[in-house]
KESE-16619 format. One record per residue (C-alpha): x, y, z; residue number from 1. Coordinates in nm, 2 decimals. Each point is the difference from the previous one (the first is absolute). Layout:
BEGIN
      x      y      z seq
      X      Y      Z NUM
...
! end
This chain:
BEGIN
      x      y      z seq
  -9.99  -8.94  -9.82   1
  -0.11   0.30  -0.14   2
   0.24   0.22   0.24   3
   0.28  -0.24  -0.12   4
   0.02   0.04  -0.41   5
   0.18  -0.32  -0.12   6
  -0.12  -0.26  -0.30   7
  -0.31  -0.23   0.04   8
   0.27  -0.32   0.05   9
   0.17   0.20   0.30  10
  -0.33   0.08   0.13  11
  -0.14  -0.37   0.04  12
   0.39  -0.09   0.13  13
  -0.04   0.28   0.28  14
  -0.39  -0.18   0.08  15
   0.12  -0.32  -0.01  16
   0.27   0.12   0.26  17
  -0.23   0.15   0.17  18
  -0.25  -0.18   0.02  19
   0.28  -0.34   0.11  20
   0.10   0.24   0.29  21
  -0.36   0.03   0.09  22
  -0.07  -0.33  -0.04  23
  -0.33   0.01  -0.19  24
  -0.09  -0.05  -0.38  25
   0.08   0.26  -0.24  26
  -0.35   0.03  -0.12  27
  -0.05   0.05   0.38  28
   0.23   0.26   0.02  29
  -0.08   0.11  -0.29  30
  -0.36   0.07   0.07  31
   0.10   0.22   0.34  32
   0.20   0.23  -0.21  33
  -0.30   0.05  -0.24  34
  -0.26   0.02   0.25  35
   0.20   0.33   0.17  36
  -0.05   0.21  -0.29  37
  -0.39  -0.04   0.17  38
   0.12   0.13   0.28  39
   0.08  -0.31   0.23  40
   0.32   0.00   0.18  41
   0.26  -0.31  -0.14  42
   0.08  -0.17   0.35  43
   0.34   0.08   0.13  44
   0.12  -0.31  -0.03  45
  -0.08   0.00  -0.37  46
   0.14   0.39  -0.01  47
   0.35  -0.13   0.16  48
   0.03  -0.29  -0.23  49
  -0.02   0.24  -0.32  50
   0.23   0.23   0.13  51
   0.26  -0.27   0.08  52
  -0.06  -0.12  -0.31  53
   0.01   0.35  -0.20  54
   0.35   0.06   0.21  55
   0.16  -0.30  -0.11  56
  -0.09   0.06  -0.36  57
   0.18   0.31   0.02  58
   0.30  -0.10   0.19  59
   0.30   0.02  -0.12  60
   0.26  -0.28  -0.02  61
   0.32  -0.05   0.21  62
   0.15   0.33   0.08  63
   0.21   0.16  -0.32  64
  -0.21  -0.25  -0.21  65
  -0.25   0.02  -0.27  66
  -0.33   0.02   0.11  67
  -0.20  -0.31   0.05  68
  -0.24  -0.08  -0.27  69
  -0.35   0.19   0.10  70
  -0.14   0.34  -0.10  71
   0.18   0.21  -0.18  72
  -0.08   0.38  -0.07  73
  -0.11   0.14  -0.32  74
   0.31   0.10  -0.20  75
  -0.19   0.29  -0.09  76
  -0.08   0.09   0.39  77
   0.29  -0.07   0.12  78
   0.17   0.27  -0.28  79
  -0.27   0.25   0.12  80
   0.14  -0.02   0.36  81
   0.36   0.00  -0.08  82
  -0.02   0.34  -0.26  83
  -0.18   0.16   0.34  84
   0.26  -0.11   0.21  85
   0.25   0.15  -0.21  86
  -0.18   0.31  -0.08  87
  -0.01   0.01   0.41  88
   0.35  -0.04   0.01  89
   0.05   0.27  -0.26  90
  -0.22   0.23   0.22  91
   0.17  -0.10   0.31  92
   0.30   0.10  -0.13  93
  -0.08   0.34  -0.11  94
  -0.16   0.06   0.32  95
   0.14  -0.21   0.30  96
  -0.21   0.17   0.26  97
  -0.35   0.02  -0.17  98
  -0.21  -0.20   0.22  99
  -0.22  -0.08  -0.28 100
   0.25  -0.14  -0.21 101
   0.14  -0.20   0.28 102
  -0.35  -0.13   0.09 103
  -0.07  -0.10  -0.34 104
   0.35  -0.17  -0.03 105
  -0.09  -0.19   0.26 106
  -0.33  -0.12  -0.06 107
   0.11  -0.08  -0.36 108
   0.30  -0.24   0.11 109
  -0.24  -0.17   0.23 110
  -0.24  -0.06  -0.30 111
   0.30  -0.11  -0.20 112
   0.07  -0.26   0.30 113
  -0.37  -0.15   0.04 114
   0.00  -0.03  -0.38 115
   0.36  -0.13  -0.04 116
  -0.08  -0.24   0.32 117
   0.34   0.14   0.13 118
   0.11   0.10   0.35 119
   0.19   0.31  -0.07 120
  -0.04   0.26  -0.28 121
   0.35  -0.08  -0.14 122
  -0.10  -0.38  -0.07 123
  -0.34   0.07  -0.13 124
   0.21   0.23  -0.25 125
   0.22  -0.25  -0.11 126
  -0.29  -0.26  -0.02 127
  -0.20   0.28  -0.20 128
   0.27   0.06  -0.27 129
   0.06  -0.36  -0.06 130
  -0.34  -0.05  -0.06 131
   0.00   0.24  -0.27 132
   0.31  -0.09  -0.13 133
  -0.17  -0.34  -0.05 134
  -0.30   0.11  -0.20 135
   0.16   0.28  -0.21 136
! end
């Protein structure tokens, strides 16, 4: 959960998941995932049951929609990563060949997408700039 910041009730909703996937007892579950910052390995079927359930927490709803209640980035995060992208773009534009700039244009609008939970870079835009608009 640690790689996956989200509040304490999201948390135990992604285990539960999880851990119904699995099909063993939270505390069971539970117990794996402590025991591998010991260095033991959580079993894969354990490992794939998390991830399924991490990925559906962040999927989005029915194409065009609102997300689907889950985790939501940090407001302030996710303003971070937009006044990058823009200050890429801004770069971009001055110099359209600089591989540099296009590199980090690129890597930028991919972290806007993981964060955003979006497929393209226009749609994890949009998704960012409502978000804001909500908390501002």
């Amino acid at each position: 959960m640690a790689t996956t910041p989200c509040s304490a009730r999201d948390a135990l909703r992604i285990l539960a998941t999880a851990a119904d996937l699995a099909d063993v007892a939270v505390e069971d579950l539970a117990a794996a995932m402590t025991a591998t910052a010991c260095g033991t390995a959580l079993p894969a079927r354990l490992e794939r049951a998390l991830r399924r359930s991490v990925e559906a927490a962040r999927t989005r709803g029915p194409a065009g929609g609102p997300r689907a209640a889950g985790l939501a980035p940090n407001p302030a995060r996710t303003e971070e990563v937009l006044t990058r992208l823009r200050g890429c773009q801004a770069r971009l534009a001055a110099a359209p060949q600089d591989p540099a700039a296009l590199r980090a244009m690129d890597d930028t609008a991919y972290t806007l997408c993981v964060l955003m939970g979006r497929p393209t870079a226009l749609e994890a835009i949009i998704a960012a700039e409502e978000q804001l608009a909500g908390v501002l």
